[in-house]
C-alpha positions in Angstrom: -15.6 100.0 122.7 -15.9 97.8 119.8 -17.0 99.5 116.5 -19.2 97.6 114.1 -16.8 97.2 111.7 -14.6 95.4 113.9 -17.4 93.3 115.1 -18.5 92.0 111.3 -15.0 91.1 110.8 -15.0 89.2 114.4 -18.1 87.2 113.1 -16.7 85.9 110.0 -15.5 82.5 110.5 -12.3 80.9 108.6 -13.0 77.6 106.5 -13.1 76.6 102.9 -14.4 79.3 100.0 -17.0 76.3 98.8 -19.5 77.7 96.6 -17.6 80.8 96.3 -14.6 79.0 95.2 -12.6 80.5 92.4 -12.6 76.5 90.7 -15.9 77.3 89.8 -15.6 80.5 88.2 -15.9 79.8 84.4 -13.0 80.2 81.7 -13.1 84.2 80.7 -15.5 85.8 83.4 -16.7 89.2 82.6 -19.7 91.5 83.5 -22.9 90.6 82.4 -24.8 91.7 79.5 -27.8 89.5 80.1 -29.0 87.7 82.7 -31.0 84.5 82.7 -33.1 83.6 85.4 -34.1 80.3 86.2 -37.3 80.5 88.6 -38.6 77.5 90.4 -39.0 75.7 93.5 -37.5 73.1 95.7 -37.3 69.6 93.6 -38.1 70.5 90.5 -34.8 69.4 88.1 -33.5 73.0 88.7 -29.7 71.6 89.8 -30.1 69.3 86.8 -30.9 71.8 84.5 -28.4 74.4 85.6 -25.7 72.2 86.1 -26.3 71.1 82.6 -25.9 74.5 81.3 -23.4 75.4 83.8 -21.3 72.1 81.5 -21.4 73.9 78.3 -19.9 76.7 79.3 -21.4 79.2 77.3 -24.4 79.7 79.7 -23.5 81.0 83.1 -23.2 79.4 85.9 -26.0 79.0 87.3 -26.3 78.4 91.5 -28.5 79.9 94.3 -26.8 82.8 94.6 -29.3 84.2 96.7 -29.9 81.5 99.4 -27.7 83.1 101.3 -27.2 81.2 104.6 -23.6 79.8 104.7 -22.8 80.7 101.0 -22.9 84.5 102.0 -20.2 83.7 104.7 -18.4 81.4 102.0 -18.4 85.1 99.7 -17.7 86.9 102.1 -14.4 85.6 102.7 -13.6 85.7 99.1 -14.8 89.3 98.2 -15.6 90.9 101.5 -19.3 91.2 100.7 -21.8 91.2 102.2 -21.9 92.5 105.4 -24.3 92.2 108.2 -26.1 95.2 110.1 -24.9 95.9 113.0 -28.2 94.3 114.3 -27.4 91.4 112.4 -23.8 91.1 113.8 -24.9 91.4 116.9 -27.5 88.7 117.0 -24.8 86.4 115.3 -22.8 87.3 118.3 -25.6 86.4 120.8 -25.6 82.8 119.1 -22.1 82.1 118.8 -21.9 83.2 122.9 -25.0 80.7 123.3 -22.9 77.8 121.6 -25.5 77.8 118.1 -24.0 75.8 116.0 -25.7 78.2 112.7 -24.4 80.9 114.3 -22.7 82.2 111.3 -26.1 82.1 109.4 -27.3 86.1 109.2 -30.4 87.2 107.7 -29.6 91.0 107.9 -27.7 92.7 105.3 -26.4 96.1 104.2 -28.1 97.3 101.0 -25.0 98.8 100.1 -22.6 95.5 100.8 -25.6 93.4 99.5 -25.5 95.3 96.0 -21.7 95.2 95.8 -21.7 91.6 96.5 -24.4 91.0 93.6 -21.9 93.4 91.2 -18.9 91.8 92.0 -20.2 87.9 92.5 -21.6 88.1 88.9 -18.9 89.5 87.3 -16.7 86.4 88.3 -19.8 84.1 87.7 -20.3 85.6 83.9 -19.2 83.1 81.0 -17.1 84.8 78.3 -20.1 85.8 76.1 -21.8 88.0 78.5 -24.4 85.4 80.3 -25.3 85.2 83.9 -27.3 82.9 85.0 -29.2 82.4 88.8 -31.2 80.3 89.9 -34.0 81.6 92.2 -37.0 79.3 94.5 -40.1 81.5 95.1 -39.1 81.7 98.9 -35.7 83.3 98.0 -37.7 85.8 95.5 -40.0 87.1 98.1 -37.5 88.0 100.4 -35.2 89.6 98.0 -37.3 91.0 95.5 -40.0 92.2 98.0 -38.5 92.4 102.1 -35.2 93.7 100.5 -36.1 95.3 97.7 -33.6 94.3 95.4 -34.6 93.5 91.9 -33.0 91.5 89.3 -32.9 94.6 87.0 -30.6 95.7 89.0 -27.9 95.1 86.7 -29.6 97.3 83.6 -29.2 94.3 81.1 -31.9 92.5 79.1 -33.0 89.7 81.7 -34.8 86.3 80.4 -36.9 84.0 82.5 -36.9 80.4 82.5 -39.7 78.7 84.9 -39.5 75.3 85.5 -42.0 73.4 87.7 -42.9 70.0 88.3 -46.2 67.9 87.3 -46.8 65.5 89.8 -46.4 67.5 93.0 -46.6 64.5 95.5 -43.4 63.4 94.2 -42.0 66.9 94.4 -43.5 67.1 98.2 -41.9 64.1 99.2 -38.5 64.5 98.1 -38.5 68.1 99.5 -39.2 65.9 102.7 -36.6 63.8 102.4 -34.0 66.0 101.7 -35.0 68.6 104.6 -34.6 65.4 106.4 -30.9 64.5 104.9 -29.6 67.5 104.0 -28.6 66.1 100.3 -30.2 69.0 97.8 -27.9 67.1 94.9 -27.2 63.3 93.9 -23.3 64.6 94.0 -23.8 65.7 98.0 -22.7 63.4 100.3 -24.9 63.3 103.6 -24.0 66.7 105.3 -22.9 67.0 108.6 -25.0 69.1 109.7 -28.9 69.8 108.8 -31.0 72.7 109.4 -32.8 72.2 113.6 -35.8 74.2 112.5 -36.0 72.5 108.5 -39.4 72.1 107.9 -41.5 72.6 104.6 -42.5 76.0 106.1 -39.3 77.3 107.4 -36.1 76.6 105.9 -32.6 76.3 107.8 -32.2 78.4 110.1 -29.5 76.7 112.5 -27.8 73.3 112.5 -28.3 70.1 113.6 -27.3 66.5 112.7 -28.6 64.9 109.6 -29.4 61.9 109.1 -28.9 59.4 106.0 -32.0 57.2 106.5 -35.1 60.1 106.8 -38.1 58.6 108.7 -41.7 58.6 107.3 -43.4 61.7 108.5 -47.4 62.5 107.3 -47.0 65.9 108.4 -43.9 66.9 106.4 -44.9 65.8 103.6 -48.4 67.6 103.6 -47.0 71.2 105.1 -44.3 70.2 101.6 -47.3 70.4 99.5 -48.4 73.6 101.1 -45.0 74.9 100.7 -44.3 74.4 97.3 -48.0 75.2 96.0 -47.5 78.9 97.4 -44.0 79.1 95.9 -46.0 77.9 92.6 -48.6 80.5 93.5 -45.8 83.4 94.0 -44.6 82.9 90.4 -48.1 82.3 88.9 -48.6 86.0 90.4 -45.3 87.7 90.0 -45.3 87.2 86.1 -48.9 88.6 85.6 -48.1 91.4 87.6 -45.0 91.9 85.7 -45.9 90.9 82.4 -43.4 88.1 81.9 -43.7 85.4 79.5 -41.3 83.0 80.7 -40.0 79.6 78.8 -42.2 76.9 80.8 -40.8 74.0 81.5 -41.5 70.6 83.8 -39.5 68.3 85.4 -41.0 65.2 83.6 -40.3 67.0 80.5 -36.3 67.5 81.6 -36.1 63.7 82.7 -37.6 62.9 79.3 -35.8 64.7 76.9 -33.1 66.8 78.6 -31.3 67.8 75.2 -34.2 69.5 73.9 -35.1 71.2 77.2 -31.4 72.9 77.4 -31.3 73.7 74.1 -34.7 75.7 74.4 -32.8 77.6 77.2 -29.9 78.4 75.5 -32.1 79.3 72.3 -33.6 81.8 74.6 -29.9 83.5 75.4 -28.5 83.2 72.1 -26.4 80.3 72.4 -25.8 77.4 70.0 -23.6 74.5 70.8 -22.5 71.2 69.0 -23.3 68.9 71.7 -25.3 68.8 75.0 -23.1 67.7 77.9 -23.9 65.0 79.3 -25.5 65.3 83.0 -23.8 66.3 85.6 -26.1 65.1 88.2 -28.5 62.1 88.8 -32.0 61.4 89.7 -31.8 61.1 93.7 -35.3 59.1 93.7 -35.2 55.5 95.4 -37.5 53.0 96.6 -37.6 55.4 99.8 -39.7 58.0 98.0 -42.0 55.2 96.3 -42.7 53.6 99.8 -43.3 57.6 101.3 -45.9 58.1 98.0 -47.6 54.7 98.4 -47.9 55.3 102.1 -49.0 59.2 101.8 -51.4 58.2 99.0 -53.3 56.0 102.0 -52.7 58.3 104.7 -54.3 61.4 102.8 -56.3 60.1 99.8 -57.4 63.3 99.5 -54.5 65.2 99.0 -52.5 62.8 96.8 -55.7 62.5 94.6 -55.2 66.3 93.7 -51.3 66.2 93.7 -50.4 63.0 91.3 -49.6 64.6 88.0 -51.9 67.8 88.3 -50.7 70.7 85.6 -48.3 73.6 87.5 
């Protein structure tokens, strides 16, 4: 009979390290002493902004650590952690059997392996001067500070919160719904090979499928977007005042406009001074693809673009 143990190690499948990879580990790791907390939502500036900080090297390194999906199987085959319930495992067993594609993909975790994998991921993620930086989307917070009941306190250090949002929210709809269409989160991505079956605005990747580089106009994505990312907006909105957080506020239009004075208010906020800003990392990803989707939006649904072209977060 095959234990559970054997039967989480028979469900972790070989490949590259990726984002777990040691290359991105910065110079000196070491536990953290504070933790920075970037909250926002899908399309937003959040990779630009992190990556920038991630450059200066004095500032964390700030990813989606908990996304999950196949960056838990990418840690897991670095530090073992964390592990699927045996539930879990054996629903990633029913899809591998059924030929799924995402079968890898688990949504069930140990507390126990989940905790060790949050200990032991930010101690190799913490730059030299005690900073750990993660970057968290509302939909990510809800199920791990509220299904799972893990809270970023966990790690007993002073935590400071950086929200960062975006002003015109059609724009911010429509490149959601172009890159659930794509699979290309980041202007460094190529076109992935595989994109999430069941991606929509609503429900985020949950198997694989084939992308594709030129995403078709779709009405509908673009307005269940809007509802998407105005309840992830919501979810902040509400966590903070029940939590009493005063976080650092900043927009995406303000990032694009003046990023050196937007990072530098972040690392003011952790202590950090440096000479010079790095330059970015990443580029804008918006082409003439996302001004026909606005133009054509704005006509399809007046009413909605109306209320979503540069209205405050």
């Amino acid at each position: 009979m095959i234990t559970g143990r054997a039967l989480r190690r028979l469900l972790l499948p070989p490949g590259e390290l990726g984002h777990a990879s040691p290359e991105l580990d910065p110079l000196g790791h070491t536990a953290p002493r504070q933790v920075l907390v970037i909250a926002s939502n899908p399309r937003t500036g959040s990779n630009l902004l992190g990556s920038t900080l991630a450059a200066t090297g004095k500032a964390g390194a700030p990813r989606e650590y908990l996304l999950g999906k196949g960056g838990y199987v990418e840690w897991r085959r670095r530090i073992g952690a964390p592990q699927p319930t045996l539930r879990g495992a054996v629903g990633m067993l029913k899809r591998r059997v059924l030929g799924d594609a995402g079968w890898s993909i688990c949504y069930r975790w140990t507390p126990r392996s989940m905790r060790r994998y949050l200990a032991e991921m930010s101690a190799l993620r913490t730059t030299s001067n005690g900073v750990f930086a993660v970057k968290v989307h509302a939909f990510q917070a809800t199920n791990w500070f509220e299904n799972y009941g893990i809270d970023i306190g966990q790690w007993d250090v002073p935590v400071r919160w950086v929200r960062i949002e975006r002003d015109d929210r059609l724009a911010q709809a429509v490149s959601y719904a172009i890159a659930l269409q794509t699979n290309r989160w980041s202007s460094t991505a190529t076109v992935a090979a595989t994109a999430p079956a069941t991606a929509t605005a609503t429900a985020p990747a949950t198997a694989a499928a084939a992308a594709i580089a030129t995403p078709v106009y779709d009405v509908e994505a673009i307005e269940g977007a809007l509802a998407h990312l105005q309840a992830g907006r919501e979810y902040w909105s509400s966590y903070f005042a029940r939590n009493g957080i005063e976080p650092l506020e900043l927009t995406y239009e303000g990032l694009v406009a003046d990023r050196e004075s937007s990072v530098r208010s972040v690392l003011q906020l952790v202590g950090v001074e440096v000479e010079a800003i790095p330059p970015a990392p990443v580029e804008r990803q918006a082409s003439a693809i996302n001004a026909e989707w606005i133009a054509r939006f704005t006509q399809d649904r007046p009413h909605l673009a109306r209320g979503a072209r540069g209205a405050a977060p």
